[in-house]
KELO-663269 format. One record per atom (N, C-alpha, C): residue in three letters; chain; x, y, z. Coordinates in steps of 0.001 Angstrom, whole numbers. Atoms other than C-alpha are relative to their C-alpha. Example, Ala and Ser with C-alpha at 12.3 -4.5 7.8 and 13.67 -1.06 7.14 Angstrom:
<atoms>
+-----+----+---------+---------+---------+
|  aa | ch |       x |       y |       z |
+-----+----+---------+---------+---------+
| ala |  A |     890 |   -1190 |       0 |
| ala |  A |   12300 |   -4500 |    7800 |
| ala |  A |     900 |    1200 |       0 |
| ser |  A |    -820 |   -1190 |     -60 |
| ser |  A |   13670 |   -1060 |    7140 |
| ser |  A |    -770 |    1090 |     730 |
+-----+----+---------+---------+---------+
</atoms>
This chain:
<atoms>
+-----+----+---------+---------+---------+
|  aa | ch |       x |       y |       z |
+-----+----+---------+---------+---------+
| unk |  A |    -348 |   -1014 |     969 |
| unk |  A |   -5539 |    -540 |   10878 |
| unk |  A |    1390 |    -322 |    -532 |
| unk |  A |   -1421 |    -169 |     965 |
| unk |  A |   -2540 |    -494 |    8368 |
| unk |  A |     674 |    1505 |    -280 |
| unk |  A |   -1094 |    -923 |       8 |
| unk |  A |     224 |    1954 |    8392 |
| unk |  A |     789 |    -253 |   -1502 |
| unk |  A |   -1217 |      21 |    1117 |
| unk |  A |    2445 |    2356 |    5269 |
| unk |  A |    1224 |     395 |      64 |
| unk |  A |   -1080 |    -915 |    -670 |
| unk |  A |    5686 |    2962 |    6404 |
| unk |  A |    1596 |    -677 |    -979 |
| unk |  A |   -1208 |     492 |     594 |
| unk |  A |    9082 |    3285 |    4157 |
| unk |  A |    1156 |    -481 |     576 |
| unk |  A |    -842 |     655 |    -584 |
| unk |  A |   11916 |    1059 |    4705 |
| unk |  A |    1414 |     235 |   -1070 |
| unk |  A |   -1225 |    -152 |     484 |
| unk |  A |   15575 |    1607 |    3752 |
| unk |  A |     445 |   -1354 |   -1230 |
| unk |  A |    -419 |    1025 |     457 |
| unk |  A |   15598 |   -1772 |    2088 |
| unk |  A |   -1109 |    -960 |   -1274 |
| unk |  A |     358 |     348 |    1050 |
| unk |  A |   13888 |   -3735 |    -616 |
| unk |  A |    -771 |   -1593 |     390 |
| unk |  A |    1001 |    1301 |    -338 |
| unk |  A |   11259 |   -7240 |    -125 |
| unk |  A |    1294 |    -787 |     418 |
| unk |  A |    -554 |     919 |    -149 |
| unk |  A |   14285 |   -9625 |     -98 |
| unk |  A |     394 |     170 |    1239 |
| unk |  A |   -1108 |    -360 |   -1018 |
| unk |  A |   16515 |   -8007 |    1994 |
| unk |  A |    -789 |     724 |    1486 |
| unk |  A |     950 |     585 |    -755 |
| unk |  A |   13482 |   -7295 |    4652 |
| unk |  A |     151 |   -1690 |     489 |
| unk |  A |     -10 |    1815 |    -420 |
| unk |  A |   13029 |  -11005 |    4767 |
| unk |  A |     928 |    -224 |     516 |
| unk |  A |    -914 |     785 |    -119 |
| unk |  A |   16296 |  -11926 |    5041 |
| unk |  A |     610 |     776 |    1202 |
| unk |  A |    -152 |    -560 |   -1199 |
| unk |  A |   16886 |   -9530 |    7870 |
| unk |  A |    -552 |    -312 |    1114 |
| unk |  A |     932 |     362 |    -971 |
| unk |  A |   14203 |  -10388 |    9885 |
| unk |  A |    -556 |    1588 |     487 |
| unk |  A |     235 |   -1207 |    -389 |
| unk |  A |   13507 |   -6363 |    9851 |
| unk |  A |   -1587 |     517 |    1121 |
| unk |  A |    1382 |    -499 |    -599 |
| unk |  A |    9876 |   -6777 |   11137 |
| unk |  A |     262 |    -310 |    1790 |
| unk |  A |    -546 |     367 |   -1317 |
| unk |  A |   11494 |   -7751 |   14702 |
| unk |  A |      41 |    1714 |     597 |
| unk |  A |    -882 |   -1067 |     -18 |
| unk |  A |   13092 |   -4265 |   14460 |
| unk |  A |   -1237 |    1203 |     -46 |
| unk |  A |     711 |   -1012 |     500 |
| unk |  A |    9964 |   -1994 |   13778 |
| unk |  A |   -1162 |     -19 |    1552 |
| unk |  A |     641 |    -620 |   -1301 |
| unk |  A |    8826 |      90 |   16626 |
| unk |  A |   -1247 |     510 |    -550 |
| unk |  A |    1695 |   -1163 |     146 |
| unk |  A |    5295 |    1557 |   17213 |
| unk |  A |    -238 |    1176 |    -245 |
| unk |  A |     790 |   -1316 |     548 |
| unk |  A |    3498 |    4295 |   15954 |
| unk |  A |     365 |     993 |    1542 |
| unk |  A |     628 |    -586 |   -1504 |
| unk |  A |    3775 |    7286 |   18692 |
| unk |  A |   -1178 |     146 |     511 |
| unk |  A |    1214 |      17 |    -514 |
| unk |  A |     127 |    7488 |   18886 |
| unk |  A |    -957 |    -643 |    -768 |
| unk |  A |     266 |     570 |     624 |
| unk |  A |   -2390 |    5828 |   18167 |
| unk |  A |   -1160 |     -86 |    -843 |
| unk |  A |    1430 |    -342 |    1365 |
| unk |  A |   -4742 |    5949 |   14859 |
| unk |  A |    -924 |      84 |     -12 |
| unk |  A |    1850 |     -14 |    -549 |
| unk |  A |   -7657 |    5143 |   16401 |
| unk |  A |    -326 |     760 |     823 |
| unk |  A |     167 |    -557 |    -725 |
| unk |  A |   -7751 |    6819 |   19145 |
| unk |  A |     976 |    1548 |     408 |
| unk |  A |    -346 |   -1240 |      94 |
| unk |  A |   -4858 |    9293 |   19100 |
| unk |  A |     690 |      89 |    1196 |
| unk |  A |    -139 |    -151 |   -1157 |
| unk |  A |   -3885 |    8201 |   22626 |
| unk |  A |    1795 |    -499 |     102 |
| unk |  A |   -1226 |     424 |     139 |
| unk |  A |     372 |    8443 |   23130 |
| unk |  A |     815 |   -1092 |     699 |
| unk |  A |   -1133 |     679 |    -778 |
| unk |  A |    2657 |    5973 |   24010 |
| unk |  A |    -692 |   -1344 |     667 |
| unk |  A |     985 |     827 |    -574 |
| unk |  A |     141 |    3295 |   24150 |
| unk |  A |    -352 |   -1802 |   -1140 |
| unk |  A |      86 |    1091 |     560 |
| unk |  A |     824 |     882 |   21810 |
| unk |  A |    1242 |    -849 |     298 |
| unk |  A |   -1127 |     797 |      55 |
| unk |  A |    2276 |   -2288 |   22329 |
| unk |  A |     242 |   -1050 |    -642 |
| unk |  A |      29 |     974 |     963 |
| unk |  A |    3653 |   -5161 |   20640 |
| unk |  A |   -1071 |   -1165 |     271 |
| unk |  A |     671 |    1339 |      44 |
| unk |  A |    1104 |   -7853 |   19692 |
| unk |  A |     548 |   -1516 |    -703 |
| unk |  A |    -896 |    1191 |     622 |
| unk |  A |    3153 |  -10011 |   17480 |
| unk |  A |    -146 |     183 |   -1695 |
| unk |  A |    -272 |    -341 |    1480 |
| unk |  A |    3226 |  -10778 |   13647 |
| unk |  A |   -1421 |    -615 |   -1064 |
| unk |  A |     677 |     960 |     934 |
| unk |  A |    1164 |  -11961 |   10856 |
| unk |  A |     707 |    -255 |   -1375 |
| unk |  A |    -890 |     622 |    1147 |
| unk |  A |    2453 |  -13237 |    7657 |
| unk |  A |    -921 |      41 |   -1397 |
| unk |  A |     685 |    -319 |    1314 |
| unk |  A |    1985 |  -12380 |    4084 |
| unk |  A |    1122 |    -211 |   -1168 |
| unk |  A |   -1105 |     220 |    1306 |
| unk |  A |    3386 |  -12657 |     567 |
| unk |  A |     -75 |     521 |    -437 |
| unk |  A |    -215 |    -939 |     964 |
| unk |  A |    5035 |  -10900 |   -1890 |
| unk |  A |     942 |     150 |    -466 |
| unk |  A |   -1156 |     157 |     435 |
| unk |  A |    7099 |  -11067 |   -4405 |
| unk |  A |    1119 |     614 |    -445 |
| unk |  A |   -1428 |    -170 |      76 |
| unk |  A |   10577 |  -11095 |   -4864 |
| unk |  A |     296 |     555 |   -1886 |
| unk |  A |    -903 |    -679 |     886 |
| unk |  A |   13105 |   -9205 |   -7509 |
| unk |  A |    -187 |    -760 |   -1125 |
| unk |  A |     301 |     673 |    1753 |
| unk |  A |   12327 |  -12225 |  -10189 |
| unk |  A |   -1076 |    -736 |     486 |
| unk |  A |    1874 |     612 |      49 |
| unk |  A |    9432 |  -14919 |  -10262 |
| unk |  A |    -370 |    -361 |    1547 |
| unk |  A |      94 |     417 |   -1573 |
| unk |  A |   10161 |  -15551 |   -6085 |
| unk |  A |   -1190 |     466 |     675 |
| unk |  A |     938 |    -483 |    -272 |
| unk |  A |    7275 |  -15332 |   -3992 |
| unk |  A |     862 |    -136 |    1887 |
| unk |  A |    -552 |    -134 |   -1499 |
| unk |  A |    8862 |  -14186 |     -27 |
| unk |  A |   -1064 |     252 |     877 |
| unk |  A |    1044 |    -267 |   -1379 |
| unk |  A |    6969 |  -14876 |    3427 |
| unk |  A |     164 |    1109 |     697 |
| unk |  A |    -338 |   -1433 |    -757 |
| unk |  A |    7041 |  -11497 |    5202 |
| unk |  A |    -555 |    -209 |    1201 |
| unk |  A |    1455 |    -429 |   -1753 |
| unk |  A |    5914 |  -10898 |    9008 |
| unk |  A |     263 |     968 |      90 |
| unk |  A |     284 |   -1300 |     199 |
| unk |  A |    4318 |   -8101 |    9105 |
| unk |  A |    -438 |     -24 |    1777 |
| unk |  A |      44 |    -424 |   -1227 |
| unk |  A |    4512 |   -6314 |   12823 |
| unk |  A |   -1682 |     816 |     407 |
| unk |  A |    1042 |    -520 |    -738 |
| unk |  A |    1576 |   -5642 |   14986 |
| unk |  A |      49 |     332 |    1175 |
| unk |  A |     159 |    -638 |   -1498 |
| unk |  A |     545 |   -3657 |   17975 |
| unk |  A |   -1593 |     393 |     182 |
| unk |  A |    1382 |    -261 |    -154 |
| unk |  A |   -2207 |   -3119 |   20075 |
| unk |  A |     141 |    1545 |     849 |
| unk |  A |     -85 |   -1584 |    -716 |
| unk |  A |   -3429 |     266 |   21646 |
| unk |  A |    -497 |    -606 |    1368 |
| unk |  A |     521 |    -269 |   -1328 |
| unk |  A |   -3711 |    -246 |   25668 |
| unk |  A |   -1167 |     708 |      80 |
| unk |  A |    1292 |    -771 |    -442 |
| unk |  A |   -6251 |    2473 |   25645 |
| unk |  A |   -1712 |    -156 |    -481 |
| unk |  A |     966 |     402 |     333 |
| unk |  A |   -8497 |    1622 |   22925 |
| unk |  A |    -259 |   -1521 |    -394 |
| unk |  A |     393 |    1816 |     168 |
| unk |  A |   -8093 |   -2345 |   22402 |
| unk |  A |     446 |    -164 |   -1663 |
| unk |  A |      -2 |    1056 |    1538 |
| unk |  A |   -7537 |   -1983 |   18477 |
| unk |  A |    1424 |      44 |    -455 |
| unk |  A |   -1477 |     531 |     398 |
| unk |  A |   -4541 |   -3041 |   16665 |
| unk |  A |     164 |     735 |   -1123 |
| unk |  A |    -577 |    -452 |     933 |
| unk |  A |   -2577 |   -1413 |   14063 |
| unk |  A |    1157 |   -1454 |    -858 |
| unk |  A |    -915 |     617 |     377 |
| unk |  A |     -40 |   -3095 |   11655 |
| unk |  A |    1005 |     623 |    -721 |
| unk |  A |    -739 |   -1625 |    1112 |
| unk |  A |    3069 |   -1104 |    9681 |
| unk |  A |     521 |   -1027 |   -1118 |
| unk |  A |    -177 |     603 |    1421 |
| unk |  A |    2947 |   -2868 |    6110 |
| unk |  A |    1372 |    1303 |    -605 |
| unk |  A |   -1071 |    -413 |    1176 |
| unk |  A |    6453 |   -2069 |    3803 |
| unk |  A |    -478 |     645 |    -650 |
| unk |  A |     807 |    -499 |    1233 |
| unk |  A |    5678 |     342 |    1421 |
| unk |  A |     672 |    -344 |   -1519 |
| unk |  A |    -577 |    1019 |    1228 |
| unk |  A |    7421 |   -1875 |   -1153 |
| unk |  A |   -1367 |    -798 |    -256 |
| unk |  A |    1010 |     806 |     332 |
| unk |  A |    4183 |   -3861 |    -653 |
| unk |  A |    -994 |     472 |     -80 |
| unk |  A |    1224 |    -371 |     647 |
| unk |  A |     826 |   -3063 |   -2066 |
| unk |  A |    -936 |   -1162 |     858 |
| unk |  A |    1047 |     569 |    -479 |
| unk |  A |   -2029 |   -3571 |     309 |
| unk |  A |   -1073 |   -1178 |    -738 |
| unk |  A |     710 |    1133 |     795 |
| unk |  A |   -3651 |   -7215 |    -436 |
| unk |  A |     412 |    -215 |   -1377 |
| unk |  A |      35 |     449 |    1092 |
| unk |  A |   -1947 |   -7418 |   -3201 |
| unk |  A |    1566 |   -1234 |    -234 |
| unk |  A |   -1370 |     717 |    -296 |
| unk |  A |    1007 |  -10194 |   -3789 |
| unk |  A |    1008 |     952 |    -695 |
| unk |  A |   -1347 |    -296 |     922 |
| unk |  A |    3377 |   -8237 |   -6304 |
| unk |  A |     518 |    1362 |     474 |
| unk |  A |    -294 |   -1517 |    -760 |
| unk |  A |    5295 |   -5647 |   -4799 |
| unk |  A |     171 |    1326 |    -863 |
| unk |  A |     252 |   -1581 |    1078 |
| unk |  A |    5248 |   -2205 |   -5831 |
| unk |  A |    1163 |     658 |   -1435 |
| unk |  A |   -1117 |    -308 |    1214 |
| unk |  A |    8166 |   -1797 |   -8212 |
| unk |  A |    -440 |    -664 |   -1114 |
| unk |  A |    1163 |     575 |    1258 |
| unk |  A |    6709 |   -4284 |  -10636 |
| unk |  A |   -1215 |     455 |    -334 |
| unk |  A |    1211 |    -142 |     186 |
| unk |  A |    3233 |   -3344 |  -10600 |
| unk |  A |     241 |    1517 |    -767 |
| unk |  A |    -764 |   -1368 |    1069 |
| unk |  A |    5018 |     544 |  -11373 |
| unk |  A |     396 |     -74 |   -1659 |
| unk |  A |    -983 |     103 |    1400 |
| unk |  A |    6948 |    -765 |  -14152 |
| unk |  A |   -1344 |    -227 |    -970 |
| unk |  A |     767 |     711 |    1236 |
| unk |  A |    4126 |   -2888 |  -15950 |
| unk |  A |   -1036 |    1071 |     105 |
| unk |  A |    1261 |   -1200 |     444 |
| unk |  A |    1523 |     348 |  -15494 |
| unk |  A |     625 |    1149 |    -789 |
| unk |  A |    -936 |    -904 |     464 |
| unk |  A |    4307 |    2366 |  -16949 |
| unk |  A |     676 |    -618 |   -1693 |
| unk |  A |    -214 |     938 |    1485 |
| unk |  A |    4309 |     131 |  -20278 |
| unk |  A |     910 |    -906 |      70 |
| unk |  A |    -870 |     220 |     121 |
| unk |  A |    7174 |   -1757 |  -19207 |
| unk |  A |    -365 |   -1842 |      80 |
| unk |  A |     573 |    1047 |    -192 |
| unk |  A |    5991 |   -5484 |  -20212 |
| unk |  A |     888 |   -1176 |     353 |
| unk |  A |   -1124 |     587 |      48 |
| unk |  A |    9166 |   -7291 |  -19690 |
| unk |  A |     525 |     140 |     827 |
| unk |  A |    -713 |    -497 |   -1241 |
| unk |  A |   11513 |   -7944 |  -17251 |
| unk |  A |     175 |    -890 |    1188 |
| unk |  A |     215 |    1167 |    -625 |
| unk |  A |   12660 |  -10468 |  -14418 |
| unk |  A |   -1066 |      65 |    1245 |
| unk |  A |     883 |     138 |   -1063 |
| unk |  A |   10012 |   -9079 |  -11886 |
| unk |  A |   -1293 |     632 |    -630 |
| unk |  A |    1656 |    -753 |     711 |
| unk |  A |    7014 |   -8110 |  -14598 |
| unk |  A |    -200 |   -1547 |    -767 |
| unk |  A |     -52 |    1259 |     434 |
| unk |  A |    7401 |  -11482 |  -16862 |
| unk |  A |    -605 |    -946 |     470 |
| unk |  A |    1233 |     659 |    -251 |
| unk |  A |    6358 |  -13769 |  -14623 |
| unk |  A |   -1252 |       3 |     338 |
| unk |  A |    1144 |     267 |    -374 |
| unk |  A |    3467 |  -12455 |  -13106 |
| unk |  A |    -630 |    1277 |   -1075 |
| unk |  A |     777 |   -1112 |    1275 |
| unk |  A |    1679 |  -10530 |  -16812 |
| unk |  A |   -1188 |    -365 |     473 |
| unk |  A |    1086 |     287 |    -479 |
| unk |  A |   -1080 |  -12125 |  -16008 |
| unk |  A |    -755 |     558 |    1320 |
| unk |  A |     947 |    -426 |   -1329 |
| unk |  A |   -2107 |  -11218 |  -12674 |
| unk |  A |     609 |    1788 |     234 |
| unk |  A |     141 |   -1635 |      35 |
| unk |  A |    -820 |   -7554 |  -13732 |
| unk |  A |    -784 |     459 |    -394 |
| unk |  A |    1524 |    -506 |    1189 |
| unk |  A |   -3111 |   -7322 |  -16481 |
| unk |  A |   -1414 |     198 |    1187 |
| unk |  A |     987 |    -110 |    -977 |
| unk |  A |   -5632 |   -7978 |  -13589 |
| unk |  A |     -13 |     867 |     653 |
| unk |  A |    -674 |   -1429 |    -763 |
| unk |  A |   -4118 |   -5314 |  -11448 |
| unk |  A |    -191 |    1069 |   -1220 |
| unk |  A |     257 |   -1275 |    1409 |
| unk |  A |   -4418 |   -2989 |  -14840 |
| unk |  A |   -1745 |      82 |     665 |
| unk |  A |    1488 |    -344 |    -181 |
| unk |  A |   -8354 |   -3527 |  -14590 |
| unk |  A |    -449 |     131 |     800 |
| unk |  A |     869 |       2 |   -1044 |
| unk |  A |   -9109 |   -3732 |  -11456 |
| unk |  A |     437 |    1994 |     200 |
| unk |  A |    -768 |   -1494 |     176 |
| unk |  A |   -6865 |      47 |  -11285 |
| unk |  A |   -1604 |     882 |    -906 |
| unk |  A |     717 |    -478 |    1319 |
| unk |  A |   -9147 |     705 |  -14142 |
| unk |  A |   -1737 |      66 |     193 |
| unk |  A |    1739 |      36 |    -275 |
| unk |  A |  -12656 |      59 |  -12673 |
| unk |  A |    -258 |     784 |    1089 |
| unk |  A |     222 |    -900 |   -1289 |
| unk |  A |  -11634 |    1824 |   -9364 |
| unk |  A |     613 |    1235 |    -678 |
| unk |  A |    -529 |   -1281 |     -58 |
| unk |  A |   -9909 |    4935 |  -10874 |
| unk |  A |    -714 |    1013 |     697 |
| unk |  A |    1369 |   -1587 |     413 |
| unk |  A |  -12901 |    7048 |  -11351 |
| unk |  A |    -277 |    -171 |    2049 |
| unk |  A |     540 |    -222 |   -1737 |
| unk |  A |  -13852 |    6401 |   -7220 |
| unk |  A |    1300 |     595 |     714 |
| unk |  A |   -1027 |    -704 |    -260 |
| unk |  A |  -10291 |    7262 |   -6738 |
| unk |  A |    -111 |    1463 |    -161 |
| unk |  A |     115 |   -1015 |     853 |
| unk |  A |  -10711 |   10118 |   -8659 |
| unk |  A |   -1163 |    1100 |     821 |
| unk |  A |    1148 |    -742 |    -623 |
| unk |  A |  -13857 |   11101 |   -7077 |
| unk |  A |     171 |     659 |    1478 |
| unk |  A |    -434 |     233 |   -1260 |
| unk |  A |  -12258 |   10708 |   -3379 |
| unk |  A |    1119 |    1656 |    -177 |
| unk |  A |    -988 |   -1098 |    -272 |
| unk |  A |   -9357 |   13393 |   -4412 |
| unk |  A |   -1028 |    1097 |    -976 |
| unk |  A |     789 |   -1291 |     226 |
| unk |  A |  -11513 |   15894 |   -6320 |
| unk |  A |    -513 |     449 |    1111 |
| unk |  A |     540 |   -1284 |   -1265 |
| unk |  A |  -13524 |   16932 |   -2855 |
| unk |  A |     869 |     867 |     501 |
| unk |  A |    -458 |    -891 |    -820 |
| unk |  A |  -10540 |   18296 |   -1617 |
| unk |  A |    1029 |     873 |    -967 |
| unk |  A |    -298 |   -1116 |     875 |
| unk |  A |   -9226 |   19888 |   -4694 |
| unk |  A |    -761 |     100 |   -1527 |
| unk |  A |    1036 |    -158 |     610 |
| unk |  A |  -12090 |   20583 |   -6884 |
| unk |  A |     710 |     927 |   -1867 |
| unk |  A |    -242 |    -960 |    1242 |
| unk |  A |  -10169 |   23360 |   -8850 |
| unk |  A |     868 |    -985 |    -648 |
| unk |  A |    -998 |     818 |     504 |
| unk |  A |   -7719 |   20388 |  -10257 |
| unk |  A |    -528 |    -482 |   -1224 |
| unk |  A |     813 |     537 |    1001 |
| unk |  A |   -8635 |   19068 |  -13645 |
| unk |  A |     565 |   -1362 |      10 |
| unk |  A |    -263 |    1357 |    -497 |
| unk |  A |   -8970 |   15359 |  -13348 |
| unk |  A |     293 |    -928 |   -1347 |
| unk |  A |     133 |     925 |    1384 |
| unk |  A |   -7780 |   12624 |  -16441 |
| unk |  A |   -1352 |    -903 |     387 |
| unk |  A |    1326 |     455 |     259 |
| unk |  A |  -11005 |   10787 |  -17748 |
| unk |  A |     606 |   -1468 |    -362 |
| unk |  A |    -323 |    1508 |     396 |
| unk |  A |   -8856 |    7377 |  -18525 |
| unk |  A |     603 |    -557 |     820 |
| unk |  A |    -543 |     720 |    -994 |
| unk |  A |   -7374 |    4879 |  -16455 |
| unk |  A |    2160 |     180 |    -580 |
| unk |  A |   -1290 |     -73 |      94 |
| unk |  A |   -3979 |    5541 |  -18360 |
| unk |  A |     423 |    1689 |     193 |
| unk |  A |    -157 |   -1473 |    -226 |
| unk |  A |   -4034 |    9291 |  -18484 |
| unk |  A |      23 |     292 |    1673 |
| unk |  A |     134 |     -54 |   -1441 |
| unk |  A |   -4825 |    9008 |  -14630 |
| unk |  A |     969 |    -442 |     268 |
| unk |  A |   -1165 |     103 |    -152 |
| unk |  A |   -2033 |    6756 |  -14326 |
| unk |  A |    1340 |    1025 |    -146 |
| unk |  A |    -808 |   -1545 |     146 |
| unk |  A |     276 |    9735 |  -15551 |
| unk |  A |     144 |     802 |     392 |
| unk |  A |    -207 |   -1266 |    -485 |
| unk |  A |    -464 |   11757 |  -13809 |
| unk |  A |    -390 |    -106 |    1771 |
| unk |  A |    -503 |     467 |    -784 |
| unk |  A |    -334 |    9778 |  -10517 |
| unk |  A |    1720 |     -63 |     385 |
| unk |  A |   -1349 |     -77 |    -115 |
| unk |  A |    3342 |    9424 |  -11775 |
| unk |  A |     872 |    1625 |     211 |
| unk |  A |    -803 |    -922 |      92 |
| unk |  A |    3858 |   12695 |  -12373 |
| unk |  A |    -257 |    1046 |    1054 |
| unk |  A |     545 |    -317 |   -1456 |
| unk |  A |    2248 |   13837 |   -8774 |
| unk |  A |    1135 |    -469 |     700 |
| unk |  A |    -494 |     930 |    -684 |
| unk |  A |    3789 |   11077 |   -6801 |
| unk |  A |    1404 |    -750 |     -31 |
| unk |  A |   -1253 |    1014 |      21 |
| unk |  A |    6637 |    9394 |   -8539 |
| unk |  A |    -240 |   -1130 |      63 |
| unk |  A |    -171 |    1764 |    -102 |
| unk |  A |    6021 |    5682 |   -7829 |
| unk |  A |    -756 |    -540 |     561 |
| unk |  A |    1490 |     602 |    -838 |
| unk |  A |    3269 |    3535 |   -6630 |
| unk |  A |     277 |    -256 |    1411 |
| unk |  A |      89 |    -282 |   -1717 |
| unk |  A |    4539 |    3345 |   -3225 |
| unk |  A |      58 |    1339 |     303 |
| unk |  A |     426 |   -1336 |    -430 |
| unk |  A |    4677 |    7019 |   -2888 |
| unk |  A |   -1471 |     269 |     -87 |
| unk |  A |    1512 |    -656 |     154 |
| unk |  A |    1195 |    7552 |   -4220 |
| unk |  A |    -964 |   -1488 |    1133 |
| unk |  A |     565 |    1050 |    -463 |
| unk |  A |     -14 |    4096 |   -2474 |
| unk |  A |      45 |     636 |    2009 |
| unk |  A |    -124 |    -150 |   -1152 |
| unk |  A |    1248 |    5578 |    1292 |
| unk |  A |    -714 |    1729 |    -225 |
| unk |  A |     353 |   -1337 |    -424 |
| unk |  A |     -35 |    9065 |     422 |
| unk |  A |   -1985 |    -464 |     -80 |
| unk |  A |    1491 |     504 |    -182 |
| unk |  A |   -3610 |    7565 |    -298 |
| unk |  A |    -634 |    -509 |     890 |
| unk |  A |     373 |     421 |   -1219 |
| unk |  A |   -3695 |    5463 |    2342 |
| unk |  A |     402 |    1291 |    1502 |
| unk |  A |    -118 |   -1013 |   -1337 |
| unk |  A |   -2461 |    8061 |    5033 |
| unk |  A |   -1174 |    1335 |    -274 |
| unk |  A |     495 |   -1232 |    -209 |
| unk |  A |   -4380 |   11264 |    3780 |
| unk |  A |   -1486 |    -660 |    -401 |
| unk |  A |    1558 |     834 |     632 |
| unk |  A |   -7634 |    8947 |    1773 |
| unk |  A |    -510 |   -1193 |     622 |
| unk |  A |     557 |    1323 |    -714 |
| unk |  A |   -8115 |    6119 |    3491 |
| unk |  A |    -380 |   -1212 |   -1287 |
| unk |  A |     145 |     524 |    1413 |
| unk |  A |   -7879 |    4312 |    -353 |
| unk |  A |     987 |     -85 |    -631 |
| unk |  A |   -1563 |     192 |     984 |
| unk |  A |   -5370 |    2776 |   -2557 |
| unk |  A |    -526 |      67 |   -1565 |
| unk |  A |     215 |    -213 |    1043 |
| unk |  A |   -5378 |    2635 |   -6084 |
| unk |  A |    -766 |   -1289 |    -726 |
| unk |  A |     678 |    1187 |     259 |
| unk |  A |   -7048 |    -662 |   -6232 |
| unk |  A |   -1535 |    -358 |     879 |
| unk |  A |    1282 |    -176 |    -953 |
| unk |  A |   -9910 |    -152 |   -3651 |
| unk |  A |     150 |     846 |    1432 |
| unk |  A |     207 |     -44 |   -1844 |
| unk |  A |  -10530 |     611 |      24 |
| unk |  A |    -628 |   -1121 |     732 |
| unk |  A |      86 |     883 |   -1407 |
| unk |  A |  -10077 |   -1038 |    3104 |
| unk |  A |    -237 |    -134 |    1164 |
| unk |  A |     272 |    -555 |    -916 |
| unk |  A |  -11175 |   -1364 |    6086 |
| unk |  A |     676 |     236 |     861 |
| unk |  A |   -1181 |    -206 |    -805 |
| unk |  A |   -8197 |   -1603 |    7399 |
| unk |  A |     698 |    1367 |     -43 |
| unk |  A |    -718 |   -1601 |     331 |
| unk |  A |   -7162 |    2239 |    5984 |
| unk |  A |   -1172 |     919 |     872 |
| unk |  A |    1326 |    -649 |    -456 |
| unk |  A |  -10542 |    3520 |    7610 |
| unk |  A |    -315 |       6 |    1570 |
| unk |  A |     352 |      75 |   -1434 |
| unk |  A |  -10344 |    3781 |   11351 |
| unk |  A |   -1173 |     616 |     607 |
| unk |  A |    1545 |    -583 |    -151 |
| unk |  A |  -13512 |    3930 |   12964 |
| unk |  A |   -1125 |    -166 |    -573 |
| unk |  A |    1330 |     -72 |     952 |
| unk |  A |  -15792 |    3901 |   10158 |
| unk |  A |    -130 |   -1243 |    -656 |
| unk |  A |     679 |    1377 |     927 |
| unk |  A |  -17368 |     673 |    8218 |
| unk |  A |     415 |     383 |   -1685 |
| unk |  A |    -242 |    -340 |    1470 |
| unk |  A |  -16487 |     474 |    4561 |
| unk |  A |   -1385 |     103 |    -297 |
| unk |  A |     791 |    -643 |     909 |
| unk |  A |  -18493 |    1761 |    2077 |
| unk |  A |    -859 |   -1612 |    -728 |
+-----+----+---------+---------+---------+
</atoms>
């Protein structure tokens, strides 16, 4: 399972800290719920990029649960599950902002991130209507965007509230957000 957990600091300055050394366990644990039972397993490694066209190796911290055997991990919430471009860019360029030393180089694989946003909204959409029905929902992938921003504030806010309360980001679901259950 994946955790989204905010950090005082920004992709580079992570890295260059070595902060994932530093990041203690969950008190209990996700799967099971059982306290004081996770321990360190070690790291895995992922990318994602940096403040201009840089692409930074991250290790991302893992633990296992003693009680039930499965592992958790606590992903930056600077970084966007499976995705390389970290969340401040991906904000900016869904927010019209096409320019810029960390939107520029990667237009291309935003634009992709636009559609893929754009093909999952509506299941997004569908996921938060059950639990507030009386809400009136936008019918477009940009109007939805808007009003993500104007909920949430910033794609890592709305990206850690999806994954903690939905088990879904704004680009799909994972099975890694879904403890217990098989994806869909």
């Amino acid at each position: 399972m994946q955790l989204i957990v905010e950090f005082p600091v920004d992709a580079e300055e992570y890295a260059a800290q070595g902060l994932a050394q530093n990041v203690s366990p969950p008190e209990a644990c996700p799967h099971c719920q059982a306290r004081a039972t996770l321990e360190a397993l070690g790291y895995y490694q992922r990318n994602v990029t940096g403040g201009k066209s840089t692409v930074l190796r991250l290790s991302i911290r893992r633990f296992r649960c003693q009680a039930c055997g499965k592992t958790v991990s606590i992903l930056p919430a600077f970084a966007q599950p499976y995705r390389l471009i970290h969340n401040r860019a991906i904000h900016r360029f869904f927010c019209g902002q096409k320019s810029g030393a960390d939107v520029t180089p990667w237009r291309a694989l935003l634009r992709r991130y636009w559609q893929k946003f754009g093909s999952w909204f509506s299941r997004v959409d569908a996921v938060l209507r059950r639990p507030f029905d009386h809400v009136p929902h936008p019918r477009s992938p940009e109007r939805w965007w808007e009003a993500v921003v104007a909920s949430y504030g910033d794609m890592a806010a709305a990206t850690r509230l999806l994954v903690t309360e939905f088990q879904t980001t704004l680009f799909g679901r994972y099975r890694c957000h879904r403890p217990n259950t098989p994806c869909p």
